[in-house]
C-alpha positions as CSV (number, residue, x, y, z in Angstrom):
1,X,10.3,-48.9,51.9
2,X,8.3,-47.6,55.1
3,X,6.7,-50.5,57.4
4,X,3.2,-48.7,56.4
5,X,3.6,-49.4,53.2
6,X,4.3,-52.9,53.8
7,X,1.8,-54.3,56.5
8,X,-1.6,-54.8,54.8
9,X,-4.5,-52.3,55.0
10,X,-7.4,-54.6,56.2
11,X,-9.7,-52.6,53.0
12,X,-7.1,-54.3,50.6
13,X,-8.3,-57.7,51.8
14,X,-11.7,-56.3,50.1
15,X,-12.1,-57.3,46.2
16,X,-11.7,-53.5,44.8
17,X,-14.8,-53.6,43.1
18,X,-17.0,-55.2,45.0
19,X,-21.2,-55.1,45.3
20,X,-22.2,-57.1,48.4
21,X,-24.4,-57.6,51.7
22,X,-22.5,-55.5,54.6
23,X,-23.4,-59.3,56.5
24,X,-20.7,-59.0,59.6
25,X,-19.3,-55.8,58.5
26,X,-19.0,-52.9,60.9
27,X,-20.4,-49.1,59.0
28,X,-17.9,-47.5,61.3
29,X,-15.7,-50.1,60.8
30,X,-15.7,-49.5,56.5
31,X,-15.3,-46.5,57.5
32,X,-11.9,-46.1,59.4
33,X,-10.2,-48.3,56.5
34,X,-11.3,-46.2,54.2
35,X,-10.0,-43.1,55.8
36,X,-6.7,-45.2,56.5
37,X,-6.6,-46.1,52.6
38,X,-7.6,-42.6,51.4
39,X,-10.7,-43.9,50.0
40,X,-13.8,-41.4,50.0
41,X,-16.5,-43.3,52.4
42,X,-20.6,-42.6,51.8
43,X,-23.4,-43.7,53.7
44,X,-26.9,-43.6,52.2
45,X,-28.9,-44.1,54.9
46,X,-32.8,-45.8,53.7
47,X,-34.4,-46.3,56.6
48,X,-37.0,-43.4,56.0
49,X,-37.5,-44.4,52.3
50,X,-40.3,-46.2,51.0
51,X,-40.0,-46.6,46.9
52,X,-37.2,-46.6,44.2
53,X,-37.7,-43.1,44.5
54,X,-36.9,-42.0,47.7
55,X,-34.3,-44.7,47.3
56,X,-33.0,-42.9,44.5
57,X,-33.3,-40.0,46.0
58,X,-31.4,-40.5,49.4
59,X,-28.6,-41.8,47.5
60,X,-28.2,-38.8,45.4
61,X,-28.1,-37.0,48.6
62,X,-25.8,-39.2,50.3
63,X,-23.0,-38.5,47.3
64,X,-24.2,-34.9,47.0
65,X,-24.8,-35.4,43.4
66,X,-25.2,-31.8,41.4
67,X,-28.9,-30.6,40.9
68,X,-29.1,-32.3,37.1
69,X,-29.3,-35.3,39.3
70,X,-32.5,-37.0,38.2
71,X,-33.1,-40.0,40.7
72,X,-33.6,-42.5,38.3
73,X,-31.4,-45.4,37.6
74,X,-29.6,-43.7,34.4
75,X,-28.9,-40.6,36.2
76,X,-27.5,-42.9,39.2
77,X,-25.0,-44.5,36.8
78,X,-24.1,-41.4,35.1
79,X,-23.2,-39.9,38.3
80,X,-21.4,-42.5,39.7
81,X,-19.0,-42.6,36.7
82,X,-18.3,-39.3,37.6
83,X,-17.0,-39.9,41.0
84,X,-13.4,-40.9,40.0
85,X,-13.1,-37.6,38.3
86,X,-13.5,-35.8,42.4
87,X,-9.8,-37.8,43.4
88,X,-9.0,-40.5,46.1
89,X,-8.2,-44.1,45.9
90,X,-11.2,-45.3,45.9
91,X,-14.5,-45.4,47.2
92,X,-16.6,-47.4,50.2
93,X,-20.2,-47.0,49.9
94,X,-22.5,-48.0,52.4
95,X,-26.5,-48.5,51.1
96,X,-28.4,-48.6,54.9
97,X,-31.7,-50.0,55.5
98,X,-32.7,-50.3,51.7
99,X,-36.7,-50.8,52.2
100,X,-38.9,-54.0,51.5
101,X,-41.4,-54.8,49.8
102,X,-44.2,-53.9,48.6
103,X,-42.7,-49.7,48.0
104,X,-39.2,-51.2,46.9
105,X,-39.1,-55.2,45.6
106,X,-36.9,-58.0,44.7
107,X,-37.0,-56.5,41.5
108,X,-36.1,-52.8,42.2
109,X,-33.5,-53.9,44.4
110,X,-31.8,-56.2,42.0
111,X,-31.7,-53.3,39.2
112,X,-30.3,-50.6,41.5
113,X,-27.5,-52.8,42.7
114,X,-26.7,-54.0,39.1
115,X,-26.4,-50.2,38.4
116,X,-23.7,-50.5,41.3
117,X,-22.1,-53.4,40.0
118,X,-22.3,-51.5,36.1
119,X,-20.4,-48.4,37.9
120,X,-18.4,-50.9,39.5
121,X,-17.1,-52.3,36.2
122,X,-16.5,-48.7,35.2
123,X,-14.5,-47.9,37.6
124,X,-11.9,-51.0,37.4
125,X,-11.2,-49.8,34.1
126,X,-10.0,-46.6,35.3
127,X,-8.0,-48.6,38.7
128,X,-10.3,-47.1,40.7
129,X,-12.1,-48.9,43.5
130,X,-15.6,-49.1,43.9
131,X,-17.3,-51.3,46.8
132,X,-20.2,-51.2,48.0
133,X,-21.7,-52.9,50.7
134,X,-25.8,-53.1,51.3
135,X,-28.5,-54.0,54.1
């Protein structure tokens, strides 16, 4: 057995499906341990969004979902189920500067990330991993 295979990648210390705050977590950090575990890595970046919409909508763009993409939270999860199908071990997502209220609530916030979580579930049953980390 090789030493790589042995020592610990510091993404398996990560629950494989997974929906939480990024807290101390380093973007470019996620990022090399994904690469180093062969896990695709996406970063929706919010910071211009202002609404579940655009919310919606830069997330879509993040995964380069196809053009049937809707932006809407049943389109989300219908897309996201398809990302095992495009290979890899996994996937590390990364949901940047998510807006405040009043465009994008408690509420809003709460239903997109149990979409996540949904997909999340999803994806465990395939062996997949799914975790996603949010600010």
């Amino acid at each position: 057995m090789s030493s790589s295979s042995q020592t610990p990648r510091p993404i398996d210390a990560l629950p494989a499906q997974t929906v939480r705050r990024l807290g101390a977590y380093d973007v470019d950090e996620l990022r090399r341990w994904a690469a180093q575990a062969g896990h695709h890595f996406v970063l929706a970046e919010c910071s211009d969004c202002v609404d579940k919409a655009s919310v919606l909508k830069a997330i879509g763009h993040a995964f380069a979902f196809p053009d049937w993409y809707g932006a809407n939270l049943d389109a989300l999860f219908d897309c996201l189920t398809d990302l095992p199908e495009r290979g890899g071990a996994g996937w590390v997502v990364v949901l940047a500067r998510l807006p405040a209220e009043p465009g994008f609530g408690a509420g809003e916030q709460i239903a997109l990330l149990d979409v996540f979580r949904d997909a999340a579930d999803d994806f465990a049953q395939r062996g997949v991993g799914l975790r996603v980390f949010f600010c």
